[in-house]
C-alpha positions in Angstrom: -64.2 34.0 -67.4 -65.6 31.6 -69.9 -67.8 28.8 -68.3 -65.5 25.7 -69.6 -62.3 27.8 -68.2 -64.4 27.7 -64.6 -65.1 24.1 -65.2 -61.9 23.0 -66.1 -60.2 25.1 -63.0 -62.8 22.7 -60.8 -61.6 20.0 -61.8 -57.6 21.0 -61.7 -58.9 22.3 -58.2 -60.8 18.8 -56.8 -57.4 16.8 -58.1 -54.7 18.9 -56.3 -57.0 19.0 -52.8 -57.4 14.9 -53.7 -53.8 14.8 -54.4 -52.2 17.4 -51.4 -54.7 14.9 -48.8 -52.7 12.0 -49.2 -49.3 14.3 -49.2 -48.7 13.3 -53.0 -46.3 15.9 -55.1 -46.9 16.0 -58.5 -44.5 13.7 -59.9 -45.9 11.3 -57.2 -49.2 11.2 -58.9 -47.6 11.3 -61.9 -45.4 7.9 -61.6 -48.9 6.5 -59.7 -51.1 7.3 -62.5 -48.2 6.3 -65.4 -48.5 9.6 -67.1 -46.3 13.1 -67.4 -45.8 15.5 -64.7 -46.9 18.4 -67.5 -50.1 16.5 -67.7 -50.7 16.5 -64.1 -49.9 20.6 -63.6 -52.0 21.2 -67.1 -55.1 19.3 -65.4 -54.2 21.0 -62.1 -53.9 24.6 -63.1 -56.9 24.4 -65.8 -54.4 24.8 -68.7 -56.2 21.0 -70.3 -59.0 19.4 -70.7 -58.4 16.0 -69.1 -59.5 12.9 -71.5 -62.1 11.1 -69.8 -59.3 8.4 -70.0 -56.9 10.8 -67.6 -59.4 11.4 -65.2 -60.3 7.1 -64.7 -56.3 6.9 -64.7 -55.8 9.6 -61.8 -58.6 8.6 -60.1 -57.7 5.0 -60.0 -53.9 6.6 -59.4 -55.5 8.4 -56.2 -58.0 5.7 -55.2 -60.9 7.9 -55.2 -62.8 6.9 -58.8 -65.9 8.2 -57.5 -65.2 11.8 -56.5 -63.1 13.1 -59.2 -65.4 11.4 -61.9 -68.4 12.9 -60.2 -67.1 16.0 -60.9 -65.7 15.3 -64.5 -68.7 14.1 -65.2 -71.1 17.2 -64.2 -69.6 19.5 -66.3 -69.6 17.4 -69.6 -73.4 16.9 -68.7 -73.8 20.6 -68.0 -71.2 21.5 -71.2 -73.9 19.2 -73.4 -77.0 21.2 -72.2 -74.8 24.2 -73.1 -74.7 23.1 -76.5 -78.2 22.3 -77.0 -79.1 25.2 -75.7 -76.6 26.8 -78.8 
């Protein structure tokens, strides 16, 4: 598996356990965060790479800006010292 597949199933991965914590389905978030359901299970399952606009919106959505941006924001530094190292 491609590194920025892994990345991008870690961050589908810290949303959903974020999201299941507070017993939030899908559409839930969705409606919270004013954005598609498709969006939410592409994030989720790895299919998309979240905007760093999406990730503020469900993380504002969820009330946990720090965690889920932590991670977002890791693996755009460690997908930068990828590319310099290219």
């Amino acid at each position: 598996m491609m590194n920025g597949e892994n990345d991008l199933r870690k961050v589908g991965a810290k949303l959903r356990e974020i999201r299941l914590s507070q017993g939030l389905r899908q559409i839930d978030l969705a409606k919270k965060a004013d954005m598609g359901i498709k969006t939410i299970y592409r994030v989720e399952n790895g299919r998309n790479a979240p905007t760093l606009n999406t990730i503020m919106r469900l993380a504002d959505a969820l009330g946990c800006t720090t965690e889920l941006f932590r991670v977002a924001v890791e693996i755009q530094e460690n997908q930068q010292k990828v590319g310099k190292n290219t």
